[in-house]
N, C-alpha and C positions, 0 to 999 in steps of 0.2 A: 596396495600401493602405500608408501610408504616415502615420507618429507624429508630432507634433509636440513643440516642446517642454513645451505647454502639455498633449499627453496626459501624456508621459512623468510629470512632474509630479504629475499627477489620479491616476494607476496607482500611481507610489510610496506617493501620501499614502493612498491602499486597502491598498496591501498593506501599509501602514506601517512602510516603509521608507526611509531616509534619506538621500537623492539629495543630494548638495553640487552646487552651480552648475557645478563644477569637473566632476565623474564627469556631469554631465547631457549631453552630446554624445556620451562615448563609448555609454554606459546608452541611449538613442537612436539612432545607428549597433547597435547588438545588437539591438536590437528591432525594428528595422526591416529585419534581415538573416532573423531569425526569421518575421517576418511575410512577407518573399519569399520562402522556404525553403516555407513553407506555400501559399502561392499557386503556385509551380510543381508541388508535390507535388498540390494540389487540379488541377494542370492534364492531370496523366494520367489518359488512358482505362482504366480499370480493370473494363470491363464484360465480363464473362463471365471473370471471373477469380476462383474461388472465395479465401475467406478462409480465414488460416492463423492455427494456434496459436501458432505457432513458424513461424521462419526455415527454419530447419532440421528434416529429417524423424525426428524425434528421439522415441524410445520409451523409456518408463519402465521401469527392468528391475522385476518385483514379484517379490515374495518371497512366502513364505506365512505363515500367519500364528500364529504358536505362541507359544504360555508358553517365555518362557525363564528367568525369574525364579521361584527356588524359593517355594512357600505359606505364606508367614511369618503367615498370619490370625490363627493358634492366639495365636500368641505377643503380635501387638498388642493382641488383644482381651483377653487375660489379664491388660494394664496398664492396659485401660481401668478408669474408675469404676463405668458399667451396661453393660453387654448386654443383650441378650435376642434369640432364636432366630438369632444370629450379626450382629444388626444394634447398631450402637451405639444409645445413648436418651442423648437429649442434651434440656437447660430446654427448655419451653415460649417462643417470643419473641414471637409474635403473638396477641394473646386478640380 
């Protein structure tokens, strides 16, 4: 498949972008290198070849999962204006 300059044109004025007469040949040479680039990649057999996450067999190191941040609650809630049973009480917004 292959762009004309009359796609090229149609696709700019969608994506709204600003094609000059000038950039429209090369802006069509790319697109049309892209669009072959896709048609050979759609041209490989790919059946019985499971799908990867990654390129590479690549493992997330994990960590576990802990507080490391001292309990500062006491002290935020202490500046708040309400509380109550450690929860803030903030206006009513929706009636």
């Amino acid at each position: 498949m292959s762009l004309s300059s009359d796609d090229v044109k149609r696709i700019a004025r969608l994506a709204r972008i600003a094609v000059t007469d000038a950039e429209l040949a090369a802006t069509q040479t790319q697109l049309n290198r892209i669009l072959h680039l896709i048609d050979q990649m759609r041209a490989v057999d790919t059946a019985g070849i499971a799908p990867m996450a990654h390129a590479q067999d690549v493992h997330l190191r994990l960590r576990e999962d802990e507080v490391t941040a001292p309990d500062r609650r006491e002290a935020f809630q202490a500046v708040a204006p309400a509380v109550e049973n450690g929860l803030y009480l903030v206006p009513k917004v929706i009636e």
